[in-house]
Every structure is written in structure tokens, then in C-alpha cells.
N, C-alpha and C positions, 0 to 999 in steps of 0.2 A: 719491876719488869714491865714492860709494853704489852698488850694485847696482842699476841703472834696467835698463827694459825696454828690451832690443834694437829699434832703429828701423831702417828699413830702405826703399826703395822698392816701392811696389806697382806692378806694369803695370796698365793700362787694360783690360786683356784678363781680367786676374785679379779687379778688381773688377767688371767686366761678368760676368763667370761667376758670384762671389761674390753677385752680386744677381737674378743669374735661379736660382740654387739658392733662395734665399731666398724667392724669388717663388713658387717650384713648389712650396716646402716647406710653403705656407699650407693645402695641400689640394685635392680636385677642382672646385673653381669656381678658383680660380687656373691651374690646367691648362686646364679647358675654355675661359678666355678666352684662354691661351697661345696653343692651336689656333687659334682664332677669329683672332688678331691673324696668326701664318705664314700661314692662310690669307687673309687681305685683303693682307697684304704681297707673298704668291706672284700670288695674282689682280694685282694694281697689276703687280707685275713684269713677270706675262706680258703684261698689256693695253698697256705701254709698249714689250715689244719687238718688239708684231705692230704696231702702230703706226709703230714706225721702220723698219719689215720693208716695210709699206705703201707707207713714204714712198722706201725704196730699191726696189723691186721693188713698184708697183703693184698688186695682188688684184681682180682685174672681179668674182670672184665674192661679194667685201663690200667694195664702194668706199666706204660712207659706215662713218663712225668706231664710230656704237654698232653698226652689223652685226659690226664687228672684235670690239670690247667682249662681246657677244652670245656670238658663237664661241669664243671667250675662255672664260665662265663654261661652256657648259656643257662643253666639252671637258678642264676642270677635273672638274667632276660627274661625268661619263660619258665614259670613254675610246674609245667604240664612235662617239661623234661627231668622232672623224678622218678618215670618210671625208667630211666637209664640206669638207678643204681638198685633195682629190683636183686640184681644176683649179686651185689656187692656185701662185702662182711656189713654186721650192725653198726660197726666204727663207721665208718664211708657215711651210713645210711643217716645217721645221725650228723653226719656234716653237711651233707645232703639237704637238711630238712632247715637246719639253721642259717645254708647260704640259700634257702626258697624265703625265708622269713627278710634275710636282706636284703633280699632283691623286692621283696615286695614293697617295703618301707621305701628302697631307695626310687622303684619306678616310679612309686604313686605319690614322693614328693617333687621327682620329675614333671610325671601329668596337672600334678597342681598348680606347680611353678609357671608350665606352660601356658598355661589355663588362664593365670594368674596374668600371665603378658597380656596375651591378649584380650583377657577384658579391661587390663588399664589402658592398652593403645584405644580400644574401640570407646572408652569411656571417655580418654582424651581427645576424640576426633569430635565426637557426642558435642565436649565442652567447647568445641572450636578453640584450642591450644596450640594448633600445630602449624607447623612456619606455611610458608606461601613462595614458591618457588614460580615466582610471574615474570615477565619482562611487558613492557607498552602496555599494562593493564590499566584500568579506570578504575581508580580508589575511592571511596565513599568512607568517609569517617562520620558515624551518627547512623539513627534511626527514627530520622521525622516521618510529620504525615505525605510529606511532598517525595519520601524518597522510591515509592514503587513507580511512579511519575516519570521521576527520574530516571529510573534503571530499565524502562518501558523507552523511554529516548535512545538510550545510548545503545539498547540494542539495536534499534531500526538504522541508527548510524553507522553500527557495527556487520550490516550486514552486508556489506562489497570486500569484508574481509572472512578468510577462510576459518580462521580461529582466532575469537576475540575473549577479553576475562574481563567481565569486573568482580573486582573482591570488596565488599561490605565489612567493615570492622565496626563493633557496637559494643558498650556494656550490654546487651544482651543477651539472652540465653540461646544460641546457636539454633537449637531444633527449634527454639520458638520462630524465630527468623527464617526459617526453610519452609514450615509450616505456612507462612504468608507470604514466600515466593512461589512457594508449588502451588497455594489455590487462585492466586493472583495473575502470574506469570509465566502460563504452564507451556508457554510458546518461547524459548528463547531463541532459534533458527541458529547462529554462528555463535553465539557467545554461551560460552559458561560463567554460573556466576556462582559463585565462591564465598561463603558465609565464614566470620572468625569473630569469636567473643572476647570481648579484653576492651583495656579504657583504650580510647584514642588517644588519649596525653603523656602515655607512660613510652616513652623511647622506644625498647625495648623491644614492645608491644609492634609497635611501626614498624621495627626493622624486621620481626618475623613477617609483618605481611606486605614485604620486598617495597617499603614504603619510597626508596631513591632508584627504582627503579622503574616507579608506576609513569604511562604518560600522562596522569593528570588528577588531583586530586580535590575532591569536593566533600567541603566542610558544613554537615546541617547542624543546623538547632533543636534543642528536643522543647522548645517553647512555639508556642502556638501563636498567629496576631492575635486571638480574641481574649490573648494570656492576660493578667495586672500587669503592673510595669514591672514589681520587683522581680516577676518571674522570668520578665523578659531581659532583664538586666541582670539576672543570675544566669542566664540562658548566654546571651551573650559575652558572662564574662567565660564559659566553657568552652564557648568557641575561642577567643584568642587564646586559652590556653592549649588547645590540639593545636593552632598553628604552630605554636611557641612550639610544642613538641616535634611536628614536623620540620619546620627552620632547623631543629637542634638533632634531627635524626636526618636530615640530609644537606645540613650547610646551606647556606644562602649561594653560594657559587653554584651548587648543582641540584637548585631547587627546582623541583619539576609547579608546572601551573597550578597556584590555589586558588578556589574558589566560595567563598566562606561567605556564609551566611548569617550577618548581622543586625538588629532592629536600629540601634541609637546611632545616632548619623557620626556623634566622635568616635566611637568604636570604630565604624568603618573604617574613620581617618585614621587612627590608629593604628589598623591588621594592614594598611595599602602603605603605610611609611615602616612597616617591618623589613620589606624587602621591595624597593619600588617597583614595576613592571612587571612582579611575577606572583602578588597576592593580587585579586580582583573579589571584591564585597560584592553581595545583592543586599537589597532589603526588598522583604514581599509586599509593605503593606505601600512605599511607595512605587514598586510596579503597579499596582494591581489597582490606585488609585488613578494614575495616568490611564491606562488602561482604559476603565472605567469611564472616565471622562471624554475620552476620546472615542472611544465604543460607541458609545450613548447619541454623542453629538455628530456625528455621518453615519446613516442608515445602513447597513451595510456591511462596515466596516470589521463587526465582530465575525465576519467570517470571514473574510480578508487577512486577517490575524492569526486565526484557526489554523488558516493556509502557509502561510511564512513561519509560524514558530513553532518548532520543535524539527525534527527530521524528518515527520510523516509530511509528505508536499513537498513545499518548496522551502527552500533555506537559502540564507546571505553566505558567500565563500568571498574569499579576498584569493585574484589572480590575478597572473603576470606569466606571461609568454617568458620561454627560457632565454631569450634573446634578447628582450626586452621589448618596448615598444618602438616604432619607427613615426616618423611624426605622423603627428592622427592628432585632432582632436577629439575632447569628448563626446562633441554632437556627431561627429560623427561613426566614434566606436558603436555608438547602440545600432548601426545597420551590418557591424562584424560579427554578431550572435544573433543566430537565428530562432531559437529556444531558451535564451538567458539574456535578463536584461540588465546591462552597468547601471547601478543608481546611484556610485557615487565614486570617490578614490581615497585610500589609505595612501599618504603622501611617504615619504624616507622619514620624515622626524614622530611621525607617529597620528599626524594630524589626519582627520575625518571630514570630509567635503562631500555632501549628498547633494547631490543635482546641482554642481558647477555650473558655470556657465558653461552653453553650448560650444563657444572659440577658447574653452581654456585647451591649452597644448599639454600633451601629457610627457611626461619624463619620463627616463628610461626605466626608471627605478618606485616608479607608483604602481600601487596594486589598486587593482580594480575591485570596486565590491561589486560582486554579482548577485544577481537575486537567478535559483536555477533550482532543478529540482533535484539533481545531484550534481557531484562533481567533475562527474564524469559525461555531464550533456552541456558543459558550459562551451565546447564546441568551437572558438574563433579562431575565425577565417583573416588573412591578411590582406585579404579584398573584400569589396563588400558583398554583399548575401541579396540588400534588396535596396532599391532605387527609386526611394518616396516620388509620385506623383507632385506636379508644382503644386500648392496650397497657399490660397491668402488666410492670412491671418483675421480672423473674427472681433470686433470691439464687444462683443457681449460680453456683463460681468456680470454674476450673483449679485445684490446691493444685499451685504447685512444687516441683517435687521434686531431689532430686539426678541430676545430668547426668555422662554421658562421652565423650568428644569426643577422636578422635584425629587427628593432626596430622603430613603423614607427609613428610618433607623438613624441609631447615633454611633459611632465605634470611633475605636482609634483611626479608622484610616478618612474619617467624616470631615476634620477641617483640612485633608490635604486634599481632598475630590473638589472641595468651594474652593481653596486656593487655586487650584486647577482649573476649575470652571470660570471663575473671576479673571483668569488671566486672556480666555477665549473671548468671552464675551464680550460685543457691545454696550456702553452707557444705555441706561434703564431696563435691561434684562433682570431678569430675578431669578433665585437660585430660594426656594421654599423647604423647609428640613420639619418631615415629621414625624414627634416618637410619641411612645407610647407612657413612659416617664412624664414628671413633675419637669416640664420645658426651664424653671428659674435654676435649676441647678446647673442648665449648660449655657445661660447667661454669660458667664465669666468668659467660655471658649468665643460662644458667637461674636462679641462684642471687639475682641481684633480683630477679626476680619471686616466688618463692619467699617471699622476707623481705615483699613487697610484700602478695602477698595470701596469707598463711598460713590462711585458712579453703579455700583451694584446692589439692587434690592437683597435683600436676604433674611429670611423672615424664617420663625421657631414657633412649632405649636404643637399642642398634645392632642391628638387623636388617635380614637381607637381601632385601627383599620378591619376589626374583624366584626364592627358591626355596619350593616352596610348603610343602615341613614349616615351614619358620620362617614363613611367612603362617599355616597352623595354627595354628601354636603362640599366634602376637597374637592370635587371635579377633578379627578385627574386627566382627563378626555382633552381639559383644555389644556393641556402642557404637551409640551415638545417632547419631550423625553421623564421616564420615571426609573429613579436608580434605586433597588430593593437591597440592603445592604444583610450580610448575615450577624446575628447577634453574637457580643462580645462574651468572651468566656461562658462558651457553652461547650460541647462537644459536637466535631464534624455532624454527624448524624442529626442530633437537635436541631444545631444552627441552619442545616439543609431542610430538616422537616419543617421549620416555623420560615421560610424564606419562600419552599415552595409554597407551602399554604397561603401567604400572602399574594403569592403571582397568581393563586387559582382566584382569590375572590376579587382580584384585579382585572383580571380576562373576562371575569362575571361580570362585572359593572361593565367593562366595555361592549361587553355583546347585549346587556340590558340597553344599555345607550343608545348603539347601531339601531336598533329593535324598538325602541321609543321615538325617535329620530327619523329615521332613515338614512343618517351620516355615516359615511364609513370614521371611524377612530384611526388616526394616523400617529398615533402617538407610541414613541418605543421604546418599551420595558428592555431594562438591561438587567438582570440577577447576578447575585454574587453567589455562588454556588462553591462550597468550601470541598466535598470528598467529588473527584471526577466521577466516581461511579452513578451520582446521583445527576450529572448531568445526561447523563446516558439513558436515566430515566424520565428524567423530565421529558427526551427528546421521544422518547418512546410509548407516551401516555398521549401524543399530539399535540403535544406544548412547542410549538415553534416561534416565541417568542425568542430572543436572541441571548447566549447564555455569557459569560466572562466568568471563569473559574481558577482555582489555585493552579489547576492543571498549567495553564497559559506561564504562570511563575514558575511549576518546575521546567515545564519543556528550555525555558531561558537559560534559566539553569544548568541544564543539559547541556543547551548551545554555546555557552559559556566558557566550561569545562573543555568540550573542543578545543575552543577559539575565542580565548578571554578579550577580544579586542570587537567580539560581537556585541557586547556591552558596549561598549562604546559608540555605535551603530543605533542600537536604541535606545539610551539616554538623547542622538542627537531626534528619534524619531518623539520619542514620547516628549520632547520639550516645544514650549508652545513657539519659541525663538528657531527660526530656520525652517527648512522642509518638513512637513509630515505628510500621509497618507489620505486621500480624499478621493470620494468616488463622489465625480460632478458628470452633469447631464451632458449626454454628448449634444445636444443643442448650442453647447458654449463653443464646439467645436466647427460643427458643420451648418451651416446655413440651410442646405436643404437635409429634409428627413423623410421617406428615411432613405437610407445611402449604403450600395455596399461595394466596399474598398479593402484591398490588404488589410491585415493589423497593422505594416510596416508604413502603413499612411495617417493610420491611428496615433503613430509615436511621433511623426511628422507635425501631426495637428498639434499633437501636445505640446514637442520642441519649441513653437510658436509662442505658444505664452510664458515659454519659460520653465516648462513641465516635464516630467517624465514617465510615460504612458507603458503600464505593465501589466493591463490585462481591462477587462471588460465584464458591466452584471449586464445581462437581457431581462428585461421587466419579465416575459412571457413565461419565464423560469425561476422566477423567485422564491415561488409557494412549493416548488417540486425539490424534494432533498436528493431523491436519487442523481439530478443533474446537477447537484450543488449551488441550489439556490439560483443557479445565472450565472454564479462565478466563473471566470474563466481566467487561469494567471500566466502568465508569458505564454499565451498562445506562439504559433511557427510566425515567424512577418509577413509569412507570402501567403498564409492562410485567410484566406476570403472574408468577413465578417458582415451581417447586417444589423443595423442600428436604426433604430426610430425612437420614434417618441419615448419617454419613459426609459429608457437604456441610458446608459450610464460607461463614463470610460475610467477605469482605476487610478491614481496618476500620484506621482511624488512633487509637492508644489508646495510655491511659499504660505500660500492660505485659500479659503473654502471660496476664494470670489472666480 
């Protein structure tokens, strides 16, 4: 015979048990009708044995049946109504005693039960388990260092709306996460924000936190730029797996905007050909070297930045009148917004054009990029607003000259800042890099760029910057600009503690210098500052040296999430091909100085060389934070302005000449 299953007899008793496990095991609606039914069966019991109790031993004090019945329920309810059967025979009284016993067994599994719900709902809320009943909310899938950053943006966007949500989902511990919203975030003005713990990858998961119905969802990394590689490439392979989950928990036809965060540039290409036009990549370490580069290189500029990215200030919107446009050129929409200035057009096929020519014609069907401070003062008029004074055109240019730029750390984002910088610069400029490391091990990196752009110096040396003869000996005094980079694979807090200490013995040697000299130091530290809070510090210990932090990458991020074609906006800004951002002397502008005229004669001047003029520094304001430096960005047109010497006009242009 074959190996068959042992057969055997069951008792009655074992499948009676067998099938009341199975009953209980369905969960607390299967318990609370268990109750329900001991208790009709204890009630039936006891009402049948005060009954025969009656019918042996008569009760004058409830002769008729439902008074028994009656006695019966509440002496089940409430054990305190035993003194009802005080006059009753001993029969009674003894039924009496034994329906106060059932009642007490059946209330107090009652109260248990109850008890029992509700600490597993509050335990469940606890664990962040419970679905998300949102429409138009902002999703965050992760729990990076950039994401309070993040949620600090989308408020300030959120606030022209009556009730806004974003819902956070993280492997997580829920209360941990609320715990650093509340000390962090204790301002959210319109939006609630909505904490749930669970993988972002698991479907399921997504569809309890109403994942096809968010209006837009943002995908972080839990890896760090100062990570190793493999952590950055296990990081990133967890992000294309939350998209894969989101694609697959709301279809690619009804895929709301993602925007995912990834380090390796095929990655990117990768998550952007999953679904064309409606996945959009960052990577922080190439923001944030453009950035950097550009920062560095017009004085200025990092507050200019400060001012355009994120929601707090001024932000980029893409508009189009309901009607469309009627002919207009571009030069001359910028005199149709009085408060908002076009700096460029999103065409119908998708294409990006900053600072057109002035006689291009616009179509009916192009959006304007406006640079505004919300969207609501973008404001145009279908006549014009103001009527530039005639102006000749100036032949003054900047002559570029040779540049020195030092570079003071080595990390991942070190050869794309000299790639970046190589691409600005003029022949015989030098880009100088120094660490603190054995300089032969970064040999191998330095040496392509070198072959790459050989009109560029680029020099490698190990110095100690924290002793000050060898800070002497570099002169940094004599460079154009010093970029302090934060150390790789440390923690936010180290990486800030060992970045700012370098910027204080940096501002020492310069003020030693001034002080031995009598030179003033014109030379502009830029820091890479990793946790925002610590730039907040720096700015509050009197360090006004000029900052670029992660913050700047999430506020993008932010903006992105909006309006994933904002990306697009600064990719064309931050590339050294096409327009970017330059604050040049208004000496280039006006012949005499100083001069005062509309702003709307200001964009006048600029139209002239080709430029797009969106605001103004005043040298006499530079050192004063409360008036923001000098800055001033889409001033009114018809607002009056004066300019001399030293002042400066902000402007969208092909280059620094």
C-alpha cells in the first residue's frame, strides 16, 4: 500500500471547538456577535429557570410572566437590582444570584471586547495603517534629509488654497515622523499634513493612501550625495522600484506627475522612458554643482536664486490668456505685466525658449513663462501698462578675462563643478582644488579633465587649511572666488560643523589680510551647507558670506512636483549654452550715472542688447539684510529707480559681456 493520510475519529467536542476557533478567528465582528448570542442564550436560560422557579415556589412579588422576564434582563444589566427579589421564595432568589453571575461574566466580556476595539483602532492609527481618504493631495513617497524642505515648499504654495493635504508614506515608524513634523513644522497655515507607515513599493500600500488620486507625487531617496556609490545605487535602485509600484497602482493612462529622485544619470533615463512626459528625474549632486558654479561666478547671484526658487518670493508660472494671444510680440509683451516679467515661452510642442528674440511673434497657443511672485499678480493687460523712453543703445562690453577659482575639498560633485567651471571660462584661467588627503590618489579623476579642456589650468594639492601658515601660503585673497565643499560620507551636522569651521578661519585670513594691507578682499566664498538649519545659523552668528545649500535642491523639487516642465526652465538656466542669469553694471546700460528713470526704461535698456531686465542690486544696500541685500526683483515698470556707480541691473542674457 502507498503512504495515505492517517484517518482517524474526530469527537463531536473537537469539531464543536474546531469551528468556534474558526468563528472567533474571522475577527471582532465575529466576537461581538459571539457575545451577543452567550448573552441571548444566558438571558433565555435564566428567564426559563425563574419560570420553573415560579411555577415550584410561586413569587407574589412578579406573578405575571413578563414581570419574571423583566427581572430577569435587568438583573443581568445591573447586579444592584437583586434587592427586587428580597420578598421572593429562595427558589427565585437563587436564580436571582446565578442570572447576577451571568450578567457579570457576560458585561465584563462586553467592556473587554470594547476596550479591546478600541485600543487596536488607536494602535492601528499609532502604526499609521489606515487608508487616506484625499482627492488633489501632494504625495511624498520616502523619508529623506531634503524632505521637511520639501513639505515647508508645498505649504507656502498651498496657501491661496482653503484646504490643502500632503500625505507622507515611509517605511517609517508613524509617531516617529509626527514627532519631526511637530518640532520642525509647527506652522502649517492651510494644509494638513498626513503621516502613514508602509513600503512605498507594495501596491496595496499606495492605494490606501489614495495613490490615483493625489495631484502629484514625489519620489525621495533615503541615500545621501556624501553616500559610496553602492549605496547610492541601492538607493536608487528603490526608487524605480516605488515608481514601478505607482505605474502599476494607477496605470500609465491615469498617471498622476512623478517626480523621482535619482543619483546615476541611466537611472534617470531609465524612470523618464517608463512613462514619457509624466515621470520627471532630479539628481541633487548635479543641481547643486551648477548652482555652485554659477553662484560663485556673479557676485550676487546667490541671492537672486534664494529669491526665484521655491514658493517663498518669486517663482516661474507658464501663462496664456483664455483667449489666447492676439498679435504681440515678445519685446513687446514685457510692457503687458506690470509686476511680472515674461522671460521666456513654452511653445505647443513642448519646446523652451528664454529670451527669444525681441520680434519673435507669439502664437496663439504658447505659454508664457513668467517669472511673478504669485499667480495671482501675474496681472496682463491687453494694452500696454508703460511706454519706454527712446534709448540708444550703448557699445560697452565687459572684455573677459582670465579667471581663478579655488576649490577647496574633493567629493562626488568635484569633477562636475571643474567641468562646469571649464565650460565658462576663458583660455588661461585656472580652476586650483585643495584637500586635505594624499592629492596622487585623485590623480586618475583630475587627469580627464585636464586632456578635456587643456586651455584650462587645473591644479591638485594637499593642504592643511586649519593651520594658518599653510592658509597663508594658498593666498586665497588672490582668487576670484573660493568654493568650500561639504565632506563626503559624513553626517549633515559634521559635514556643516567641519564646512563652517573652514569659512571662519577663511574670513580670519581675510580680515588678517585687509588689516596687514589696507586692501579690501573682494574675493567670494560660496559654502555648501548640507542641513538648512545651519544656514540659518551661519547667517545669524554675522557670517554674511554668501550661502548655496541642499535647501535650494529641495525648494526645486518642490517646484517641480507643481509643475514638472519647471525643470525644464532650469536645466535651460543652469547650462552654460543659451541664456542665464547675470547681475552686470548698469554702466553697460546707461552712459550717464547716476540716472533715475522708470524700471520699465530699465528693461528698455536691456531689450537693446538682447537682454531681459528683471530687477535691480543698489551697491548702498548690499551689507543691509533687512533690505535684502539691494535686491530688488520685478519691481512695478513705472516705479521710479536710481542707479549709479556700483549698482547693478539683474538680467536674463546670452553671456557676462
Amino acid at each position: 500500500m502507498g503512504n495515505g493520510a492517517r484517518t482517524g475519529k474526530t469527537t463531536a467536542g473537537a469539531r464543536l471547538r474546531y469551528r468556534i476557533d474558526n468563528f472567533m478567528a474571522r475577527g471582532g465582528l465575529a466576537v461581538f456577535f459571539a457575545i451577543l448570542s452567550m448573552f441571548a442564550i444566558g438571558f433565555l436560560a435564566a428567564a426559563i429557570l425563574r419560570l420553573v422557579a415560579g411555577l415550584i415556589a410561586p413569587d407574589q412579588s412578579a406573578p405575571a410572566p413578563a414581570d419574571g422576564l423583566w427581572r430577569t434582563f435587568i438583573e443581568i444589566a445591573d447586579a444592584g437590582n437583586i434587592g427586587d427579589d428580597s420578598d421572593a421564595p429562595w427558589l427565585s432568589k437563587l436564580v436571582g444570584i446565578a442570572t447576577i453571575f451571568v450578567g457579570m461574566v457576560l458585561f465584563s466580556s462586553m467592556v473587554a471586547f470594547i476596550t479591546s476595539l478600541f485600543q487596536d483602532k488607536l494602535d492601528a492609527l499609532r502604526r499609521g495603517k489606515s487608508g487616506v481618504i484625499e482627492n488633489g493631495h501632494t504625495l511624498i513617497l520616502g523619508f529623506g534629509d531634503r524632505l521637511v524642505d520639501i513639505v515647508r515648499e508645498v505649504i507656502v504654495a498651498n496657501e491661496s488654497e482653503a484646504d490643502a493635504a500632503v500625505v507622507v508614506l515611509a517605511d517609517r515608524d508613524k509617531q516617529e515622523m509626527d514627532e519631526c513634523f511637530n518640532e520642525r513644522i509647527p506652522d502649517r497655515k492651510t494644509t494638513r499634513l498626513i503621516t502613514r507607515s508602509g513600503s512605498p513599493s507594495h501596491v496595496d500600500t499606495l492605494r490606501k493612501v489614495a495613490v490615483e488620486r493625489a495631484r502629484s507625487i514625489t519620489v525621495l531617496s533615503d541615500a545621501r550625495s556624501s553616500d559610496a556609490a553602492e549605496q547610492k545605487s541601492l538607493a536608487d535602485a528603490r526608487v524605480l522600484k516605488n515608481v514601478m509600484a505607482v505605474v502599476a497602482a494607477c496605470g500609465e493612462r491615469d498617471l498622476p506627475p512623478i517626480v523621482a529622485e535619482l543619483f546615476m544619470e541611466k537611472n534617470r533615463t531609465l524612470a523618464e522612458s517608463i512613462a514619457p512626459g509624466r515621470i520627471t528625474t532630479l539628481a541633487e549632486e548635479s543641481l547643486l554643482s551648477k548652482m555652485l558654479v554659477q553662484t560663485s561666478r556673479v557676485s550676487g547671484l546667490a541671492l537672486v536664486y534664494s529669491d526665484l526658487v521655491g514658493f517663498e518670493g518669486n517663482e516661474i508660472y507658464f501663462y496664456r490668456p483664455e483667449s489666447g494671444w492676439s498679435e504681440i510680440a515678445f519685446g513687446q509683451l514685457l510692457y503687458h505685466f506690470v509686476e511680472s516679467v515674461p522671460l521666456g515661452l513654452r511653445h505647443a510642442d513642448g519646446q523652451i525658449a528664454l529670451n527669444p528674440p525681441r520680434d519673435l511673434a507669439l502664437r496663439p497657443d504658447d505659454d508664457v513663462i513668467v517669472l511673478a511672485e504669485d499667480d495671482s499678480t501675474i496681472g496682463f493687460s491687453r494694452s500696454p501698462l508703460h511706454t519706454p523712453a527712446a534709448l540708444q543703445p550703448t557699445q560697452l562690453r565687459l572684455e573677459p578675462r582670465p579667471e581663478r577659482h579655488l576649490v577647496v575639498g574633493w567629493t562626488g560633485k568635484s569633477k562636475l563643478i571643474i567641468g562646469e567651471y571649464a565650460q565658462y571660462l576663458k583660455p588661461g584661467s585656472a580652476i586650483h582644488v585643495v584637500v586635505e588627503q594624499e592629492p596622487a590618489a585623485l590623480a586618475a579623476e583630475i587627469e580627464p579633465l585636464r586632456q578635456r579642456f587643456p586651455e584650462i589650468k587645473i591644479g591638485l594639492a594637499q593642504v592643511d587649511i586649519s593651520a594658518p601658515e599653510a592658509l597663508a601660503r594658498l593666498a586665497p585673497h588672490g582668487y576670484g572666488n573660493v568654493i568650500i565643499l561639504s565632506r563626503d560620507q559624513a553626517t549633515p551636522e559634521e559635514a556643516d560643523a567641519t564646512t563652517i569651521s573652514t569659512l571662519l578661519r577663511f574670513r580670519q585670513h581675510f580680515k588678517a589680510h585687509e588689516q596687514a594691507t589696507g586692501s579690501q578682499v573682494t574675493t567670494q566664498v560660496i559654502t555648501e551647507v548640507m542641513d538648512s538649519d545651519n544656514a540659518d545659523l551661519v547667517l545669524q552668528v554675522g557670517v554674511r558670506d554668501y550661502l548655496v545649500s541642499n535647501q535650494f535642491v529641495s525648494k526645486i523639487f518642490a517646484q517641480v512636483a507643481q509643475e514638472p516642465d519647471v525643470k525644464r526652465v532650469y536645466d535651460d538656466l543652469f547650462q552654460e549654452q543659451g541664456s542665464e542669469i547675470y547681475l552686470k553694471p548698469a554702466a553697460l546700460y546707461f552712459p550717464q550715472l547716476p540716472v533715475t528713470l522708470p524700471f520699465g526704461d530699465c528693461v528698455a535698456a536691456a531689450q537693446l542688447r538682447g537682454e531681459i531686465c528683471f530687477g535691480y542690486r543698489l551697491a548702498v544696500d548690499a551689507a543691509d539684510a533687512a533690505r535684502g541685500h539691494g535686491i530688488h526683483i520685478i519691481p512695478n515698470k513705472c516705479q521710479p529707480v536710481t542707479l549709479g556707480a556700483g549698482d547693478f541691473l539683474i538680467t536674463l542674457a546670452e553671456d557676462e559681456s
